[in-house]
C-alpha positions as YAML, in Angstrom:
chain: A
units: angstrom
residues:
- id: 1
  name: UNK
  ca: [37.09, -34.97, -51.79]
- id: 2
  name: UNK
  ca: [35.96, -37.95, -53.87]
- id: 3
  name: UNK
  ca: [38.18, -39.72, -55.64]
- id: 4
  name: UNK
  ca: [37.53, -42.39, -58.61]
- id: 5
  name: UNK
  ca: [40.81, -44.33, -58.82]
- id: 6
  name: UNK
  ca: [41.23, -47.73, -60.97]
- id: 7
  name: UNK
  ca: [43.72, -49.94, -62.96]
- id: 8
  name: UNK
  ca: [42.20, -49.52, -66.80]
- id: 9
  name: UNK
  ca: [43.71, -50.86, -69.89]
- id: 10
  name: UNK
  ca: [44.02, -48.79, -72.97]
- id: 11
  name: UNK
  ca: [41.11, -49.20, -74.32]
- id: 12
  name: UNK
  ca: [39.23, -48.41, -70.95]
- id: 13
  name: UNK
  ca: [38.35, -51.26, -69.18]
- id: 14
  name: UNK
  ca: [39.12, -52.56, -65.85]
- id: 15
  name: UNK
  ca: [38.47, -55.55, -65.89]
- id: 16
  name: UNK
  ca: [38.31, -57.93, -69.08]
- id: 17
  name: UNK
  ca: [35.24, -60.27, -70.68]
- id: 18
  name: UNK
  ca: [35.36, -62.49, -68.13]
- id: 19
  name: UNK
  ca: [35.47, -60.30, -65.37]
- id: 20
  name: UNK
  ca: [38.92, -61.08, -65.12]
- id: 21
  name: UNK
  ca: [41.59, -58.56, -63.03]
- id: 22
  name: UNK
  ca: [44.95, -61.12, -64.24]
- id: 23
  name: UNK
  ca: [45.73, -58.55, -67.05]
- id: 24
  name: UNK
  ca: [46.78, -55.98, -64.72]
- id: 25
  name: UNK
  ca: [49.58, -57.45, -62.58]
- id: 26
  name: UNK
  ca: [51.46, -54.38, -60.76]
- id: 27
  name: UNK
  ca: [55.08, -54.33, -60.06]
- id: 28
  name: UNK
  ca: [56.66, -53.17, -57.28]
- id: 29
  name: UNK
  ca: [56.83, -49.24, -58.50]
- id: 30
  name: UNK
  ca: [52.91, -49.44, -59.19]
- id: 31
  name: UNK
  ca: [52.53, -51.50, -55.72]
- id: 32
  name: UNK
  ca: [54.43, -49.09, -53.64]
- id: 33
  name: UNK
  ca: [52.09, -46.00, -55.92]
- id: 34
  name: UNK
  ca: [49.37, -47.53, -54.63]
- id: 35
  name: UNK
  ca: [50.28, -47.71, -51.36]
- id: 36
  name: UNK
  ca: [50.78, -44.43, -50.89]
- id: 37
  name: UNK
  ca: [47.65, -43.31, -52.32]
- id: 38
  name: UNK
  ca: [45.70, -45.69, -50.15]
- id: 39
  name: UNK
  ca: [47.34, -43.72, -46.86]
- id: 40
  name: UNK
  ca: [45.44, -40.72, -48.03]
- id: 41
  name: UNK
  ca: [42.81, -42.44, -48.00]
- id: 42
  name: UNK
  ca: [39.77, -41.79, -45.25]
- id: 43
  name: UNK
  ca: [37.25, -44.39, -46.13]
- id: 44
  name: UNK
  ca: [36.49, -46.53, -49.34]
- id: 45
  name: UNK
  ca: [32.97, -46.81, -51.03]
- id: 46
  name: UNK
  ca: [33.09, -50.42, -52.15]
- id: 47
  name: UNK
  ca: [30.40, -51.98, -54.46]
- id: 48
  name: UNK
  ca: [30.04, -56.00, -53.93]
- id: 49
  name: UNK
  ca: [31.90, -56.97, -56.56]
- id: 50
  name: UNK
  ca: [34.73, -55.51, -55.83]
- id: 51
  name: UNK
  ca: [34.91, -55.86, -52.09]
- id: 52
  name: UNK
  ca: [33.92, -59.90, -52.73]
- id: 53
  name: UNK
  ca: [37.49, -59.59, -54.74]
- id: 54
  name: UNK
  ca: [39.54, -57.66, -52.35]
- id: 55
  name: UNK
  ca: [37.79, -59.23, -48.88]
- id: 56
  name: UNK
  ca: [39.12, -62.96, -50.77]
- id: 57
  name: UNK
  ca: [42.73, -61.67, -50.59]
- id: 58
  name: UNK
  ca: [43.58, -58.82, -48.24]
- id: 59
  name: UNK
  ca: [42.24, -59.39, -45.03]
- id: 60
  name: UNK
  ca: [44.80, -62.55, -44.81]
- id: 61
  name: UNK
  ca: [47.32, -61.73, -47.24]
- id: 62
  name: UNK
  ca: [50.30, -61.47, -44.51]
- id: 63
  name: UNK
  ca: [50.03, -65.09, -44.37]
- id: 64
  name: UNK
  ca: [51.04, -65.54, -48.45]
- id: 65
  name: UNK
  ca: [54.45, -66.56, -48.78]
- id: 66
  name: UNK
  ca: [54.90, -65.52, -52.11]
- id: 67
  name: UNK
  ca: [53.26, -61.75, -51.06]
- id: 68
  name: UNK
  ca: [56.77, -59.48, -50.71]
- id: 69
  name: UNK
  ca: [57.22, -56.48, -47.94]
- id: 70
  name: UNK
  ca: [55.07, -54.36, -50.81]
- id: 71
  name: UNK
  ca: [51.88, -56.35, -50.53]
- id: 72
  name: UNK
  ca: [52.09, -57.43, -47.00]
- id: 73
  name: UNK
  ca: [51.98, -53.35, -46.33]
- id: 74
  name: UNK
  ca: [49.25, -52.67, -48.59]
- id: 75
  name: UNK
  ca: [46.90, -55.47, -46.96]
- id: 76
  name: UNK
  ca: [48.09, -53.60, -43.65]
- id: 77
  name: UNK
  ca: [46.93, -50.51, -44.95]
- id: 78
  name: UNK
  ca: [43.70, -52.11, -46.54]
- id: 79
  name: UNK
  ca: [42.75, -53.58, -43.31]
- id: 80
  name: UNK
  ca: [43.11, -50.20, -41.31]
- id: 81
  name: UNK
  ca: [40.94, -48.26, -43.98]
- id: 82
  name: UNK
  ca: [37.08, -48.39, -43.50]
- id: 83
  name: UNK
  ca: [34.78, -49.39, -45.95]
- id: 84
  name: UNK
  ca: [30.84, -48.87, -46.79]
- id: 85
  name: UNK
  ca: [30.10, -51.37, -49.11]
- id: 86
  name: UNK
  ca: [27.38, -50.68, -51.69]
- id: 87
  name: UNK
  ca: [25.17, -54.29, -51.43]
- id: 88
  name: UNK
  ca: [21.12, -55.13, -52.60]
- id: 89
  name: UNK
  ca: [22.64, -58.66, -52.16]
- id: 90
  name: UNK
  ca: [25.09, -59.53, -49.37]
- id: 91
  name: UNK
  ca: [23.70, -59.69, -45.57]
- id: 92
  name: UNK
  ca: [26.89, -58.63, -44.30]
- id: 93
  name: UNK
  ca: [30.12, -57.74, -44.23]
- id: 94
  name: UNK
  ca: [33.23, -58.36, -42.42]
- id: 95
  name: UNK
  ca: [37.05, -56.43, -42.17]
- id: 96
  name: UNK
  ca: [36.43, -53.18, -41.05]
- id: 97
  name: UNK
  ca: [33.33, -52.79, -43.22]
- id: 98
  name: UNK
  ca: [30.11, -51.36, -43.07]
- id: 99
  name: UNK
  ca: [27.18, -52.45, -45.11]
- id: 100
  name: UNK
  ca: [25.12, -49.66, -46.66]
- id: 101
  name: UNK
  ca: [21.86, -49.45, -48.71]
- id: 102
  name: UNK
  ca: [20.47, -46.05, -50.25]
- id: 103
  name: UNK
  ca: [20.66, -43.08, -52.30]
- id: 104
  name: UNK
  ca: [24.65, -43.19, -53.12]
- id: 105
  name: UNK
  ca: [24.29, -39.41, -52.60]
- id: 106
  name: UNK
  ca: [22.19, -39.19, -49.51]
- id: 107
  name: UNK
  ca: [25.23, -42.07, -47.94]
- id: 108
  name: UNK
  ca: [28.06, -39.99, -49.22]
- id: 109
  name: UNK
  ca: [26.90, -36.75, -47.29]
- id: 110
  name: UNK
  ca: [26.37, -39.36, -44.31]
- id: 111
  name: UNK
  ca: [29.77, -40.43, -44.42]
- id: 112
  name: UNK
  ca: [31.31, -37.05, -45.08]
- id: 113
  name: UNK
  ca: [30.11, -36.15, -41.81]
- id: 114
  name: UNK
  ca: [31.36, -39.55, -40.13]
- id: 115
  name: UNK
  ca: [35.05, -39.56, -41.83]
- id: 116
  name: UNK
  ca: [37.06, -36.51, -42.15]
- id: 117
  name: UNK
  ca: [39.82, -36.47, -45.02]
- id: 118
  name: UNK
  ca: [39.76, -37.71, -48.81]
- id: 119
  name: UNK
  ca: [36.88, -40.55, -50.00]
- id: 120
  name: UNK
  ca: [37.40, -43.04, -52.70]
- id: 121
  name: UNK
  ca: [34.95, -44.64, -54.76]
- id: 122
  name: UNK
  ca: [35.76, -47.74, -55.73]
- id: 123
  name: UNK
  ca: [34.47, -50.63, -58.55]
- id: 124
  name: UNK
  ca: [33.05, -49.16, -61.87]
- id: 125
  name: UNK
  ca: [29.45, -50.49, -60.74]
- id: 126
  name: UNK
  ca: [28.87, -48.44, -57.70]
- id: 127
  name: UNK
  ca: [31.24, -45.80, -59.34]
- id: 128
  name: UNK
  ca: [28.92, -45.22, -62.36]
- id: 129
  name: UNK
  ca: [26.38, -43.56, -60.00]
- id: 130
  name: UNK
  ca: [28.83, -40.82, -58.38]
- id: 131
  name: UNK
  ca: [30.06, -40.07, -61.71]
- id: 132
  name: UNK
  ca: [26.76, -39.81, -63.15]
- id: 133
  name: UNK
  ca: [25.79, -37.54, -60.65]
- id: 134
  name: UNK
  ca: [28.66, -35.29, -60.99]
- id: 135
  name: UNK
  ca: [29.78, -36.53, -56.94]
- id: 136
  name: UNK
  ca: [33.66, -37.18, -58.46]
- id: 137
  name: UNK
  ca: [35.80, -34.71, -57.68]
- id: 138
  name: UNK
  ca: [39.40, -36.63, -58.58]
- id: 139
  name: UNK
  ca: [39.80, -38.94, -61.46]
- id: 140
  name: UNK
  ca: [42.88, -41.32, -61.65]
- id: 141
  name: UNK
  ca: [43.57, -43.70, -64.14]
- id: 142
  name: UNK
  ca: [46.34, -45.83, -64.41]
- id: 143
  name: UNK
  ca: [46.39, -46.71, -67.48]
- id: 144
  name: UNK
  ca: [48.15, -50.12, -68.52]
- id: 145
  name: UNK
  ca: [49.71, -50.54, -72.00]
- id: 146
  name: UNK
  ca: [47.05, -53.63, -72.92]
- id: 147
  name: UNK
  ca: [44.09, -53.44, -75.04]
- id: 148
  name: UNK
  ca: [41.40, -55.78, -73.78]
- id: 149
  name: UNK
  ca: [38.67, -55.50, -75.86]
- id: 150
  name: UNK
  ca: [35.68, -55.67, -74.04]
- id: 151
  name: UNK
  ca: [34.93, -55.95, -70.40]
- id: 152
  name: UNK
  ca: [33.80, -52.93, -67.84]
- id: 153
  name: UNK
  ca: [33.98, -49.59, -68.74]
- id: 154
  name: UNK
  ca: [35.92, -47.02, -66.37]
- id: 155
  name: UNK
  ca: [33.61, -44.81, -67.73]
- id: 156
  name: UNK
  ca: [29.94, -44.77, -67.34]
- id: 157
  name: UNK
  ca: [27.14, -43.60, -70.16]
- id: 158
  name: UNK
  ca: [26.75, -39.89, -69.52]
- id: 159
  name: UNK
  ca: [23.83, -37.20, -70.76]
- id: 160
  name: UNK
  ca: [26.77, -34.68, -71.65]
- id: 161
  name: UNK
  ca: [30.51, -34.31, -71.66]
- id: 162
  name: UNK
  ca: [32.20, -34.36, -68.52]
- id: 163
  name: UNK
  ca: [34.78, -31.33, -68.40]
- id: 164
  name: UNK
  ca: [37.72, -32.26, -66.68]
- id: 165
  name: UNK
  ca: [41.22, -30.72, -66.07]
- id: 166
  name: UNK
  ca: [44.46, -32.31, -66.19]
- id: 167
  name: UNK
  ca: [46.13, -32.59, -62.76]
- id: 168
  name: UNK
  ca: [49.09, -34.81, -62.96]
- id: 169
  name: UNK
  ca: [50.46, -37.49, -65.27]
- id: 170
  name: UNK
  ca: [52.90, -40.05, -64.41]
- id: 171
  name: UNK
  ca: [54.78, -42.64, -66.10]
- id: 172
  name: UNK
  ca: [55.73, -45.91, -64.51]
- id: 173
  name: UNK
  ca: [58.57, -48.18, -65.15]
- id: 174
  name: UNK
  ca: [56.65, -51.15, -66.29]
- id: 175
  name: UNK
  ca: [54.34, -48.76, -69.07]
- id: 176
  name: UNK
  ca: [51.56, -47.89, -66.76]
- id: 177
  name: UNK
  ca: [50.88, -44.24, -67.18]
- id: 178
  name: UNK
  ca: [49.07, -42.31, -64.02]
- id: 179
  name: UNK
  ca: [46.49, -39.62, -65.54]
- id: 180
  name: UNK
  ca: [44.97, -37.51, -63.12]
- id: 181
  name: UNK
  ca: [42.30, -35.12, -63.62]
- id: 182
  name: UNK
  ca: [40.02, -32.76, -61.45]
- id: 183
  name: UNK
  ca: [36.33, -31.98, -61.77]
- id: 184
  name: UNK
  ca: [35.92, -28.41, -63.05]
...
């Protein structure tokens, strides 16, 4: 299974003008959500961007003072997961990652065979080309009650509609709704 899961705003963007992530600040509920989802998690497909983001934070984030028992777990969990990271640019990578270069189909079958258990795409970029494709197989959106805008799309261009069926919908604390959906 392939899953596409990101923070989005309201109007559907995850991250703003700027490029900015600040407008999506979880709380503990969402943190602790997350968590759990990433222990399902086999392997991440990162694209540069967002591995530059999370490979600035994570990989030391036990040493944050400010980072409660929530955070500290997820960088424990985020550490432990492997990663093939989606690069033209970088010459390598670091923190239990693995830099790959190809068809994003042709290295998805390669690391189905590598990694049993669930997949997640992740960074709108690199995510554009599964969806495109039709290589998604679990949508998740939380959606955060913010409008932004402008800024990256969750959703990519697409030739014709993408039929998808509801799976689950969740409402946090804080106004962040989960909507899940499955590839028909």
């Amino acid at each position: 299974m392939l899953i596409y899961c990101m923070n989005v705003s309201l109007d559907g963007y995850v991250n703003d003008r700027d490029g900015s992530l600040d407008w999506s600040v979880p709380d503990d509920e969402l943190h602790s959500w997350f968590n759990e989802h990433a222990r399902g998690i086999a392997a991440s497909l990162y694209g540069r961007k967002l591995y530059e983001v999370m490979a600035a934070y994570w990989p030391t984030s036990d040493d944050d003072p400010s980072a409660g028992a929530t955070e500290r777990e997820f960088g424990q969990i985020w550490r432990r997961t492997p990663r093939y990271v989606f690069s033209r640019t970088l010459e390598r990578v670091e923190h239990n990652s693995r830099l790959v270069r190809g068809d994003v189909g042709e290295i998805l079958a390669e690391v189905r065979r590598e990694v049993q258990g669930p997949l997640e795409v992740a960074g709108p970029t690199l995510a554009r080309q599964f969806v495109q494709r039709g290589l998604v197989d679990s949508y998740q959106l939380l959606v955060h009650p913010v409008t932004l805008g402008g800024g990256t799309p969750f959703w990519p261009t697409l030739d014709q509609p993408l039929r998808l069926k509801l799976v689950e919908t969740h409402r946090f604390a804080s106004g962040v709704t989960l909507i899940s959906y499955s590839a028909r």
